[in-house]
C-alpha positions as CSV (number, residue, x, y, z in Angstrom):
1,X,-7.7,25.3,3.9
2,X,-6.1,22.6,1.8
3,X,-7.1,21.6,-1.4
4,X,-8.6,18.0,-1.4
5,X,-7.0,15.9,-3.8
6,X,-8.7,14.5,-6.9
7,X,-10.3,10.6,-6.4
8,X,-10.1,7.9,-8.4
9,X,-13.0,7.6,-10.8
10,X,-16.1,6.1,-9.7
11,X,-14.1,6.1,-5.7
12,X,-13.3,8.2,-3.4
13,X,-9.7,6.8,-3.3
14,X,-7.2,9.2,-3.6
15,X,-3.7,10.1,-2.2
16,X,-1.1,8.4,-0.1
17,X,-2.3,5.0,1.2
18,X,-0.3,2.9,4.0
19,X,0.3,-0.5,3.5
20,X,-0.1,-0.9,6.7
21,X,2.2,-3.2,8.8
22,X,1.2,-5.5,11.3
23,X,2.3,-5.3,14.7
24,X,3.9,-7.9,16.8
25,X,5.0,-8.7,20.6
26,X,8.3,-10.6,21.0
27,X,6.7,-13.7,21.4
28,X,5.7,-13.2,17.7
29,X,1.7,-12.5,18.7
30,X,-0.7,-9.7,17.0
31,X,0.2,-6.7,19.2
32,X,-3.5,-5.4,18.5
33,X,-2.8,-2.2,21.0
34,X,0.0,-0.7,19.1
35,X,-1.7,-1.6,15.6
36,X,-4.6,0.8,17.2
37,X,-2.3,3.0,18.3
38,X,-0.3,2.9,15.4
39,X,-3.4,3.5,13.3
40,X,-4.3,6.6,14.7
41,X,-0.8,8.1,14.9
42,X,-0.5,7.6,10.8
43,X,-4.3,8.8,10.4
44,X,-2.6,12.1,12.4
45,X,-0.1,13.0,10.1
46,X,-2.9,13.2,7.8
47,X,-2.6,9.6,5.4
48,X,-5.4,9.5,3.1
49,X,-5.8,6.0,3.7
50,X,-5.1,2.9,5.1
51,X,-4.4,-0.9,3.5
52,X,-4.0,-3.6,6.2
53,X,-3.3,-7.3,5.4
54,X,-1.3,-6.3,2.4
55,X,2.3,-7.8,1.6
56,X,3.5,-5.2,4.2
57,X,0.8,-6.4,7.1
58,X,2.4,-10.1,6.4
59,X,-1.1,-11.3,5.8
60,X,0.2,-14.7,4.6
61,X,1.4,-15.5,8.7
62,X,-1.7,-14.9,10.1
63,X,-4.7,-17.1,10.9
64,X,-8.1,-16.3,9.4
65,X,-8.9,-15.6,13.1
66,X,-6.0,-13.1,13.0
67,X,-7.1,-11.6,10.0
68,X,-10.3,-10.6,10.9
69,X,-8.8,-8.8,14.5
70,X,-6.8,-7.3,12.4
71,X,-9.8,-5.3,10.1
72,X,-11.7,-4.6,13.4
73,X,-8.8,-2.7,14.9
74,X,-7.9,-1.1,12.0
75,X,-11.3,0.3,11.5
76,X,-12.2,0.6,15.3
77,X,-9.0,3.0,15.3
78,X,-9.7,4.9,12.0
79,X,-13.7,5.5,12.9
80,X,-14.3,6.3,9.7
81,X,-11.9,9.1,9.2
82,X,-10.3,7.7,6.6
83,X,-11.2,4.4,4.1
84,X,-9.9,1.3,4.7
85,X,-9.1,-1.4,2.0
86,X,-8.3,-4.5,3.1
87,X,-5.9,-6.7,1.8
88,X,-8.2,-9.9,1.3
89,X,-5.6,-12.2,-1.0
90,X,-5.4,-16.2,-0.2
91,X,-4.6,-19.3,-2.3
92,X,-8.0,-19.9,-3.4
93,X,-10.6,-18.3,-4.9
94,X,-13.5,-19.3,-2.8
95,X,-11.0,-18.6,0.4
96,X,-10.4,-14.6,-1.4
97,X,-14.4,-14.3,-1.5
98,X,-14.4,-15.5,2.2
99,X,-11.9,-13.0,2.8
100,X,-13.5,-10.5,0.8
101,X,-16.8,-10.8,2.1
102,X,-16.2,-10.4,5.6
103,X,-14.1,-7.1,4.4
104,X,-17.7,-5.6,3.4
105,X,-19.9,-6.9,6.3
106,X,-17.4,-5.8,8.8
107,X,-17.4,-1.9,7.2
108,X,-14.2,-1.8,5.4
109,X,-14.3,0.4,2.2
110,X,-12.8,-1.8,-0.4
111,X,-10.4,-4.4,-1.2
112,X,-7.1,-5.2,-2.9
113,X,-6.5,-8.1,-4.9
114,X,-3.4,-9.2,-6.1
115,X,-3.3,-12.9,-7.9
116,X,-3.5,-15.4,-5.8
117,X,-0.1,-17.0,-4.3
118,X,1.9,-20.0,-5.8
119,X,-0.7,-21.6,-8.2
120,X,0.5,-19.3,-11.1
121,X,-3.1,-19.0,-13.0
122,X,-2.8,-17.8,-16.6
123,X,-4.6,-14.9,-17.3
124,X,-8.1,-16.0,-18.5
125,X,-8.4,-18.3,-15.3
126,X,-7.2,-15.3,-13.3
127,X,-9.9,-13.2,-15.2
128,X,-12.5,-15.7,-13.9
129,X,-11.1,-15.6,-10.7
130,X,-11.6,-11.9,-10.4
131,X,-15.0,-12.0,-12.3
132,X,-16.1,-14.3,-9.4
133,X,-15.0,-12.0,-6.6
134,X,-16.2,-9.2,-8.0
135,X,-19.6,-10.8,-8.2
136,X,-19.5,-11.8,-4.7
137,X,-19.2,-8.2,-3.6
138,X,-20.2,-5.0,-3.2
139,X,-17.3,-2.5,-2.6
140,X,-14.6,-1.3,-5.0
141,X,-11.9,-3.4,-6.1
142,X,-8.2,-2.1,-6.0
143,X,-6.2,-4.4,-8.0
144,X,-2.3,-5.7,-7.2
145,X,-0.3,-5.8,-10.2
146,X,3.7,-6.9,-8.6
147,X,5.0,-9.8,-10.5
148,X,8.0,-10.3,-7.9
149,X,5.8,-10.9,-5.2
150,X,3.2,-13.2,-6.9
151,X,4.7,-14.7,-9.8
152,X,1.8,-14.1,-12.1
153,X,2.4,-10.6,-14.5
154,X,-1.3,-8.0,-15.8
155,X,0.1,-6.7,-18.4
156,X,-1.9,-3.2,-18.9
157,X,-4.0,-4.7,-21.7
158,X,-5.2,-7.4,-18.9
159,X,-5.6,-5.1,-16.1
160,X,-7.9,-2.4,-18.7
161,X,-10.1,-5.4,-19.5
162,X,-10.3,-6.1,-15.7
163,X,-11.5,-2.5,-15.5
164,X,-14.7,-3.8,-16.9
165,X,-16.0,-5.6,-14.3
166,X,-18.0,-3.6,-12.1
167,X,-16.0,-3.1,-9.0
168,X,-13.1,-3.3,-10.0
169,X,-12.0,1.1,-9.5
170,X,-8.5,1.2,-8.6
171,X,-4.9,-0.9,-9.7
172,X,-2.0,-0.2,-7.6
173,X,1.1,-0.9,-10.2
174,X,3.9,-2.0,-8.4
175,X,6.6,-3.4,-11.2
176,X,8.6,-0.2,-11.1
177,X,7.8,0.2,-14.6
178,X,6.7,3.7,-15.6
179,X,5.0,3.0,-19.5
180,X,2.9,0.6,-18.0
181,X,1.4,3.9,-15.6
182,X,1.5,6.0,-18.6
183,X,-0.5,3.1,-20.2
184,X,-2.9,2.7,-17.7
185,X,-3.7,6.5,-17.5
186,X,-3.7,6.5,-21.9
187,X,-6.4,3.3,-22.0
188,X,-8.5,3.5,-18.6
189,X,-7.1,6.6,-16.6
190,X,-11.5,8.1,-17.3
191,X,-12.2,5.1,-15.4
192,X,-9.5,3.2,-13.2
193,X,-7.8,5.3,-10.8
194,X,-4.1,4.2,-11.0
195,X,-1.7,4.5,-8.0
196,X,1.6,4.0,-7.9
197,X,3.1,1.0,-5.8
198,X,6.9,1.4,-6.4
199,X,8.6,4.3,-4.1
200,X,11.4,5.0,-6.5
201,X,9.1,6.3,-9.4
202,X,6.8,7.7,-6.8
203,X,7.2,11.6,-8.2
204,X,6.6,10.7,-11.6
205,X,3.7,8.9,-11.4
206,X,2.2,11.4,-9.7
207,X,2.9,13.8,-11.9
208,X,1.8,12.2,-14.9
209,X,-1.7,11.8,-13.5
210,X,-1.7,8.7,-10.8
211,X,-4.4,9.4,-8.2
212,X,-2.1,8.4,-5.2
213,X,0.8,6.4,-3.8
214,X,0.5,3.0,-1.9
215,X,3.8,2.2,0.1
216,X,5.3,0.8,3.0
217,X,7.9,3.4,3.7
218,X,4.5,5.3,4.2
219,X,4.3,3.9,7.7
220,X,7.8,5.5,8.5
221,X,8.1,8.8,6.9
222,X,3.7,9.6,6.4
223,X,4.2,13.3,6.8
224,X,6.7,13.2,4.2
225,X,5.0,11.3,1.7
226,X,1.8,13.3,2.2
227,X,3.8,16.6,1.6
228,X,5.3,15.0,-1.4
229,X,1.9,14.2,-3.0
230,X,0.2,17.9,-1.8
231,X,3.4,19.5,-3.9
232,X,2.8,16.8,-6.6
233,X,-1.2,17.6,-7.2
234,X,-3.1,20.2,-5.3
235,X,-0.2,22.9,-4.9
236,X,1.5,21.7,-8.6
237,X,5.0,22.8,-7.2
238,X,6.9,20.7,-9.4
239,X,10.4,22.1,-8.1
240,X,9.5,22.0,-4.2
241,X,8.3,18.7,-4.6
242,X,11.5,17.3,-6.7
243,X,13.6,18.4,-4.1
244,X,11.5,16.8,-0.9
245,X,11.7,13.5,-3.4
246,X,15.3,13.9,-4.1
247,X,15.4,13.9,0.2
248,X,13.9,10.4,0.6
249,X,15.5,9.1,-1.9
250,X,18.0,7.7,0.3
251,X,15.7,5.8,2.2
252,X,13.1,5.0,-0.5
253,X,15.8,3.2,-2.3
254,X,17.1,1.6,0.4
255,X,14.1,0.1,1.2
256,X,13.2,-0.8,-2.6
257,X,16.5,-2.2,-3.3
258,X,17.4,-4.1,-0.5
259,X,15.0,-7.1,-1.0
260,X,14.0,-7.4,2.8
261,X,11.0,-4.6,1.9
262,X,9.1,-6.2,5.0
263,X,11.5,-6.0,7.7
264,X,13.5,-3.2,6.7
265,X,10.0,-1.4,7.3
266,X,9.0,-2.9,11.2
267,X,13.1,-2.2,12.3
268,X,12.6,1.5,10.2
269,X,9.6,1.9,12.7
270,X,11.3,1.1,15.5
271,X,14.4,3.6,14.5
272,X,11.4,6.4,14.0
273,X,10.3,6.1,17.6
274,X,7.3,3.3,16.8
275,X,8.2,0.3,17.6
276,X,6.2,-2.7,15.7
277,X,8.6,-5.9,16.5
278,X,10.0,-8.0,14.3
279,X,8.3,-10.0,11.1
280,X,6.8,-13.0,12.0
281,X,8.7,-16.2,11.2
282,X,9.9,-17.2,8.9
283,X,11.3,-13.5,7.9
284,X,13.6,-12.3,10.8
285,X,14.5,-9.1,12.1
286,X,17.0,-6.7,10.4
287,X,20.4,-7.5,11.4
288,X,22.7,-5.0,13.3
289,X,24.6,-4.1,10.0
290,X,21.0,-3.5,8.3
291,X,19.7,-1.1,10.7
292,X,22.5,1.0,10.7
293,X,22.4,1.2,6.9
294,X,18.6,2.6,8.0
295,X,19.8,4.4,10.1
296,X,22.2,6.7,8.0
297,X,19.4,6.9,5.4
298,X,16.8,8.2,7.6
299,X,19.6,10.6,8.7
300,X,20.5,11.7,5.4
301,X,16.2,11.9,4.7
302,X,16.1,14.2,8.1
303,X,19.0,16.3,7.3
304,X,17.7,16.8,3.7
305,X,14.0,18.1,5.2
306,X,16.0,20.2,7.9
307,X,18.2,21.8,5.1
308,X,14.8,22.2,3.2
309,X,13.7,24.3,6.4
């Protein structure tokens, strides 16, 4: 039998979490059967989790209409097997409560808030904002901390004081930076359950004490990340799992570096046998010249596990 990884304090939120994409049909429409589909092929190769309507999921193209489809097939196809956090960010703070509320009453396990888009609020009225979310709610907060999507830097100091509100459990710390994980797990690690959110310092994170791993490139390579975080934690095989990192490298920094994270992810799908259409407009599909760069690094990924073998 396995050993079950650690969770997050106060949560039982541990492991490797996909940001989960969202599917869509050519005519750039929710493809809600593959999402299902989708969702319980990822659940198979034994994810620990599941985060739809993240940056990933494209949450910022879809109607409010979409959104909520999107949470009921998500959690019709997981049936409880594994949680569900739902990406529940919008401009507004009464709009994120909106969001956030229906993420409860509809079954989902928690949420994950990253500052809201465009308005740039300064830290105390970003405080406030989370203060009045997290009195709205019910169900654990996992925060969003990636200054080059939102604009709007939590410095650790910010994100420990954060960690005083009552539901807010979890942080998923995306700026690549590792002190600001060591510093997270130094000042708060007894009570926020960090996760790392940038595949390139994925291993070390992990190794340093962060409760799990929230990425993208989970929904093209999950057995891989899984095994990666079993070496990391339960089995404490620091040399196996260095050299299963070392493997998807190639495609972890790809996919990190190449500043089309989003729809470098749907065409690596596609390339991996699961095909989940192009982003919705206005991000395109990977050009010809892109996906064979994908291609030769999930190559050089599956030659690395077959050598491994």
């Amino acid at each position: 039998m396995k050993p079950k990884p650690s969770p997050a304090p106060q949560t039982g939120f541990c492991g490797v979490f996909s940001a989960l994409v969202t599917p869509m049909k050519p005519n750039q429409e929710v493809d809600y059967k593959t999402l299902g589909a989708f969702t319980d092929c990822l659940i198979s190769q034994a994810v620990h989790g599941l985060i739809p309507l993240g940056s990933t999921g494209e949450y910022y193209a879809l109607s409010a209409d979409e959104r909520e489809r999107v949470l009921r097939t998500t959690l019709e196809a997981a049936a409880g097997r594994v949680p569900v956090i739902a990406g529940t960010n919008a401009g507004a703070t009464r709009d994120v409560i909106a969001f956030s509320c229906q993420a409860e009453r509809l079954g989902c396990a928690g949420v994950m808030l990253a500052p809201p888009y465009y308005s740039l609020p300064r830290l105390e009225e970003l405080h406030e904002h989370f203060r009045a979310v997290n009195d709205a709610i019910g169900i654990p907060i996992m925060l969003y901390n990636y200054p080059g999507r939102t604009g709007v830097d939590m410095p650790p100091e910010f994100i420990v004081r954060l960690a005083e509100l009552r539901n807010v459990r979890c942080v998923k710390e995306s700026t690549g930076e590792m002190p600001r994980i060591t510093e997270l797990l130094r000042r708060a690690g007894d009570r926020l359950g960090v996760f790392c959110g940038c595949d390139t310092i994925a291993l070390e994170s992990l190794l340093v004490g962060a409760v799990g791993w929230v990425g993208g490139v989970v929904n093209v390579l999950p057995a891989s990340h899984v095994k990666l975080f079993e070496l990391a934690t339960a089995a404490k095989d620091f040399a196996a799992a260095r050299e299963l990192f070392f493997q998807m490298l190639p495609t972890l920094e790809l996919m990190e570096g190449g500043h089309k994270y989003t729809q470098w992810v749907k065409a690596a799908c596609g390339l991996m046998g699961h095909d989940c259409g192009a982003p919705r407009r206005p991000l395109g599909p990977a050009t010809a010249k892109e996906r064979t760069l994908l291609r030769r690094a999930l190559r050089l990924t599956a030659e690395g596990r077959q050598h491994r073998k």
